[in-house]
N, C-alpha and C positions, 0 to 999 in steps of 0.2 A: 483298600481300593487298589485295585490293578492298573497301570500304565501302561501300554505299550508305545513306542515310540521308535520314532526314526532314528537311527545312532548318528545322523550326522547331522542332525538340531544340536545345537551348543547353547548351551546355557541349563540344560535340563533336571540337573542332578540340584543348583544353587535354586533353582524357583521351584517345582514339583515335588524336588524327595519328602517335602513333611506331609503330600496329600498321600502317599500309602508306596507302596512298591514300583518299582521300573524298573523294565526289561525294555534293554534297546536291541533294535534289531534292524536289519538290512532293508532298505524300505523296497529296494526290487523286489526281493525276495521271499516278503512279506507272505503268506499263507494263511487260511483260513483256519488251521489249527492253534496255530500260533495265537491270533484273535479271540476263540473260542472262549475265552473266559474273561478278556478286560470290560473294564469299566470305561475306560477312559482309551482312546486313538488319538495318536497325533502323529500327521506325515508330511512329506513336502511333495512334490510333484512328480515324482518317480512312481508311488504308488497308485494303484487304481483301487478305488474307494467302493465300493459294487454292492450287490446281491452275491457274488462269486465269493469276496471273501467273507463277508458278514453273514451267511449262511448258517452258520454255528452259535451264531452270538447271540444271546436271550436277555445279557442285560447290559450293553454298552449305552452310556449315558451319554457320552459328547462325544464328537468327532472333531478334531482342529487339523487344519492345513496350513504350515507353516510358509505359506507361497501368495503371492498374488491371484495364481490363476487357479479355474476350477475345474479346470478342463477333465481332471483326473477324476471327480466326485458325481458320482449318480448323486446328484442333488434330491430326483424325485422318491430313489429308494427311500434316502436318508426320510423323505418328508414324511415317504408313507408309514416310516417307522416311529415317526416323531420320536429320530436321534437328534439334538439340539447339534448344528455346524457353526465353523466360523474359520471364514480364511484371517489373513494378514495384510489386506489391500495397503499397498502403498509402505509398508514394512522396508522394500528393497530400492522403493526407488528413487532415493539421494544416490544410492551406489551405483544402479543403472545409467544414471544422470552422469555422474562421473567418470564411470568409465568408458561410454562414449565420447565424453568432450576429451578425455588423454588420448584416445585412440584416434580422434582426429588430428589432434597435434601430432600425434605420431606421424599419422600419414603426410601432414601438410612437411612435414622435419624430411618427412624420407622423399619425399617429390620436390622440395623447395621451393616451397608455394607456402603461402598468412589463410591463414584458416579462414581470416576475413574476409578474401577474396572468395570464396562459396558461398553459396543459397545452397539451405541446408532442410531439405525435405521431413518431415517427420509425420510417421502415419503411425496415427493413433497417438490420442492426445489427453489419456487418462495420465494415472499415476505417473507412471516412468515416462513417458512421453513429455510430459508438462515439467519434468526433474530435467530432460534433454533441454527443452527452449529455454529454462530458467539459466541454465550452465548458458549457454548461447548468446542468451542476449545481456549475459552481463558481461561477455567479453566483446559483444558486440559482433555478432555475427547474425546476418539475414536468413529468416526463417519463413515457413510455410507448414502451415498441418493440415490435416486431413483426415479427417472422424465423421466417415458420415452421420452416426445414429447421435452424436454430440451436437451436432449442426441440426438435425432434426428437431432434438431435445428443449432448444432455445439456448444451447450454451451461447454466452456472447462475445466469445471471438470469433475472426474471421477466418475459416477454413477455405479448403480448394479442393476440387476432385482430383481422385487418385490420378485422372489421365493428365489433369492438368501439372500439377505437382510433380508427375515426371517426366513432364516436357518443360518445365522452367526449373528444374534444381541439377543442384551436379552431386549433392550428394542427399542419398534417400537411408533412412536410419527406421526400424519400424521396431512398432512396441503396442500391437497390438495382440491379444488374446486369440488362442485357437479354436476357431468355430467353423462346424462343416457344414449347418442349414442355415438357409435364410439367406437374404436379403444382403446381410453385410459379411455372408460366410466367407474366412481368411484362408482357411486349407488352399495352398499355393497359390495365395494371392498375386504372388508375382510368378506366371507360370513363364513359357517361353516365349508366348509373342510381349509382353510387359518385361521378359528381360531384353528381350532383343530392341527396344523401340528408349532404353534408355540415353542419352544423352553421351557421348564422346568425355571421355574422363571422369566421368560418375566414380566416388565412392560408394560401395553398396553397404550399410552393416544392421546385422540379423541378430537383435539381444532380447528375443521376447521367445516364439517357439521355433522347431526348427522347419517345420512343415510349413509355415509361412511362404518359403518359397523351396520353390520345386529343385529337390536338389541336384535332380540328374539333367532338368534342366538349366542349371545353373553353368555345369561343369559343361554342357554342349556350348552355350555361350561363354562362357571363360575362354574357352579353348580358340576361340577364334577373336577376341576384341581382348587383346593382352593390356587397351588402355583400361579396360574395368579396375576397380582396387576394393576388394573385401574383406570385411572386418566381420570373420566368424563367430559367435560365440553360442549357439545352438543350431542342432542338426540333425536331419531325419534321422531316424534309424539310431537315434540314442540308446546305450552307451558305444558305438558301432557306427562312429563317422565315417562318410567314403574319404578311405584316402588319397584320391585323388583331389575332394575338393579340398582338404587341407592342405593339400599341397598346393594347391592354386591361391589359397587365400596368404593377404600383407599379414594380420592376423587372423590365429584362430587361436580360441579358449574352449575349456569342457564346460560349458554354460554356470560360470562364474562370473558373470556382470554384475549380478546385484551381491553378491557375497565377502563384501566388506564384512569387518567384525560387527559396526554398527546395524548393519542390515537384516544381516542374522539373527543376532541383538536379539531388535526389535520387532522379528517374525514370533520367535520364542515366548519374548514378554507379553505380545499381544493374546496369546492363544492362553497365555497365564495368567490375563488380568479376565478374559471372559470366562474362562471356567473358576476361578474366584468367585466372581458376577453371580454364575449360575448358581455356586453355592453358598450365597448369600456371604460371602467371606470378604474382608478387605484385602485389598493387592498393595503388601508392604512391601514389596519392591521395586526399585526402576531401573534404568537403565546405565544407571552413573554406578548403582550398585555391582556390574556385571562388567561393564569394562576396564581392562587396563589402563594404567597411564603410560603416555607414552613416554619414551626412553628420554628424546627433545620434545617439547612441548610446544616452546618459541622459537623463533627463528627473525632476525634483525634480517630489517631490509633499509637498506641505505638510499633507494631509489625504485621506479616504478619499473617492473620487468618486462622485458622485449618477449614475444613469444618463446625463442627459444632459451628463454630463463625462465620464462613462465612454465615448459614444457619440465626443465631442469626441477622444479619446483613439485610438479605432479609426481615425478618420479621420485622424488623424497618421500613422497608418502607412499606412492604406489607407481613399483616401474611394473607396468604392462607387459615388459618384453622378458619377463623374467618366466613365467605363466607362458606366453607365445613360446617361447624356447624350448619349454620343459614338455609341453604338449608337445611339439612336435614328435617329443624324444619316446615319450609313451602312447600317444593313440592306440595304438594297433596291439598294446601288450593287452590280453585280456584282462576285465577285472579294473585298470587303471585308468581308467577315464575316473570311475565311481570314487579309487584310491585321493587321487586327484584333489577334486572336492571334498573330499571327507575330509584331509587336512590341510583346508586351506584355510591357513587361520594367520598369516600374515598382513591381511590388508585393512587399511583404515582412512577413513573419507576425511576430506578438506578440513574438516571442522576439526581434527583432533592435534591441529597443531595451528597454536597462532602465531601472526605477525604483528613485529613490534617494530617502532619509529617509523610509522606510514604516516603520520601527518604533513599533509604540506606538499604532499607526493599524488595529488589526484587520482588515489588507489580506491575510493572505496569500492570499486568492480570486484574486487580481490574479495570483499566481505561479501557481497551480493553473488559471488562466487560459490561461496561456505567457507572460507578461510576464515578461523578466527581473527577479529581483529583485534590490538591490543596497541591505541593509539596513546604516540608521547610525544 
């Protein structure tokens, strides 16, 4: 059996190599030749899934998307071909989760302002959305969402519409999926009259698609309300951000929000345990299989931490500004945005380092956080 695969899935040679051959390969750059004779495709969201490149193909048996979203996949080609698909829903977003909640401590550190003091918007309230409120309200920060077709559904929380939600929050965070028909279509949900009509010291930050919001008109209103504060991490015209908005944004990432190790992980594992499934085979491996240990594991804590120990603390596992910095330094090189991501294999969420002697310290936020806890 043939593999094709995305070379920048990790994990793919310890779970796959005993089901037949892998060639990895550029998931941009992906061609319909190339395809011509697998069995087996697996990609992440860079790739367009089509009639264009499967044209060739006569006997691919499964398609996997290492992504949340599907935006990338003629779903109904795949149907009409009864190619068996399967994304990764929900794969990335503890890492999504997390790297929101550091990047607003970022922000509150670099403005000198408690993160608690913000109403903190979140649109779209699936997977990553729900990772954001969780990170939130264990630290105790007021929330608001906004998911129409969730609120239709019967889901039972309480949501607000988008108009509302951006007339009562100061900071608006979105994590919703890229859609251009219908009803709840997102393609520049926030165009220019919804950027212009936000709030006086709004954070704004984009960790879902970049098209979300309109980016040329993002940079007309940047340029004039320098109180705005953005936290970039996906952008039209990927891999080919304008740089002017990176240069306007507090942060910007090459769309590594959810690309913790665990996150990645668990995109990989997932797309290894259904094609298993399909071949009637068991999935002997997990996820404790594939990660490192980290270097410190535990870390004593003598007392309950102030934000900006809290913040000190994020950064132990994952400083943000590291990625902020080195982006800035490559955007514009061709090729590195992709380079970027492809080795980014330093990050690791809350959970991979516990804390010890928290009793007696009214911490358990910290565990309801993701922080291991490790009470004495």
């Amino acid at each position: 059996m043939k593999l094709v695969v995305d070379e920048n899935m990790p994990y793919v040679q310890q779970l796959f190599a005993p089901m037949g051959d892998i060639v990895a390969v550029n998931g941009r750059k992906l061609d319909a030749a190339t395809v011509a004779d697998a069995d087996v495709l697996l990609v992440r969201s860079v790739t367009r899934v089509n009639e264009a490149l499967l044209r060739d193909n006569h006997q691919l048996q499964f398609v996997g998307s290492a992504t949340i979203g599907t935006d990338h996949i003629d779903m109904a080609y795949l149907a009409s071909r009864n190619i068996p698909f399967t994304n990764a829903p929900g794969c990335n977003a503890t890492s999504v989760g997390e790297y929101v909640f550091i990047a607003l401590l970022e922000l509150a550190a670099k403005f000198g302002t408690s993160l608690k003091q913000r109403k903190v918007g979140i649109v779209g309230a699936g997977n990553t959305g729900s990772a954001v409120a969780k990170c939130l309200k264990a630290y105790g920060v007021s929330t608001v969402l906004c998911d129409p077709p969730k609120a239709r559904n019967g889901d039972s929380r309480e949501f607000a519409s988008l108009e509302t939600l951006l007339a009562d929050c100061d900071v608006i965070t979105l994590h919703v999926p890229l859609t251009v028909d219908g009803q709840d279509a997102t393609f520049h949900l926030l165009d220019e009259t919804r950027l212009r009509s936000l709030r006086p010291d709004t954070w704004l930050i984009n960790a879902c698609r970049g098209e979300v919001i309109d980016n040329h008109a993002l940079i007309s209103v940047k340029s004039e309300r320098s109180d705005l504060a953005l936290v970039m991490d996906v952008w039209e015209g990927e891999p080919n951000p304008i740089k002017a908005l990176v240069d306007m944004a507090d942060i910007a990432t090459p769309h590594i929000a959810g690309y913790s190790l665990e996150g990645r992980a668990r995109g990989t594992l997932m797309l290894y345990q259904q094609l298993q499934q399909m071949m009637g085979m068991p999935a002997s491996k997990s996820l404790d299989d594939l990660l490192p240990k980290r270097w410190n594991p535990r870390l004593l804590m003598n007392a309950a931490p102030t934000e900006k120990e809290l913040l000190s603390l994020c950064r132990f596992i994952y400083d943000l500004r590291d990625d902020d910095r080195q982006f800035r330094k490559i955007h514009q090189i061709p090729g590195e945005f992709d380079n970027m991501r492809k080795n980014h294999r330093h990050r690791r969420e809350f959970s991979a380092l516990a804390l010890e002697n928290l009793s007696g310290y009214g911490v358990d936020w910290l565990s309801e956080l993701g922080f291991s806890g490790v009470h004495r």
